[in-house]
Steps between C-alpha positions, in 0.01 A plus 500: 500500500804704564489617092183541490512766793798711328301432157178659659663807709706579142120478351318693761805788465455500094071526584551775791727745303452431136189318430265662719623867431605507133228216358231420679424842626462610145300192363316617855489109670484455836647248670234226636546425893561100457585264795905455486444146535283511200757716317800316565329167367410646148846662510633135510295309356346730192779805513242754614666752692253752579083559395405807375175670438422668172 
């Protein structure tokens, strides 16, 4: 699990400062409160990192 924690903090940084700001704020998503259980298992299993709304 030890990748998959630096993989996610590296992903959540990239979201935070660059996603959020520069893309999504102009496409204007929101970012969906999901269960970080929930969000961790798609991660894995489907390579879902966050849900958005449109």
């Amino acid at each position: 699990m030890t990748y998959y924690n630096e993989d996610r903090s590296f992903t959540n940084f990239v979201h935070r400062n660059l996603a959020l700001p520069i893309i999504y704020q102009k496409l204007d998503w929101v970012e969906q409160n999901t269960d970080p259980i929930y969000l961790q298992q798609i991660d894995i299993d489907n390579g879902i990192d966050y849900i958005m709304l449109d």
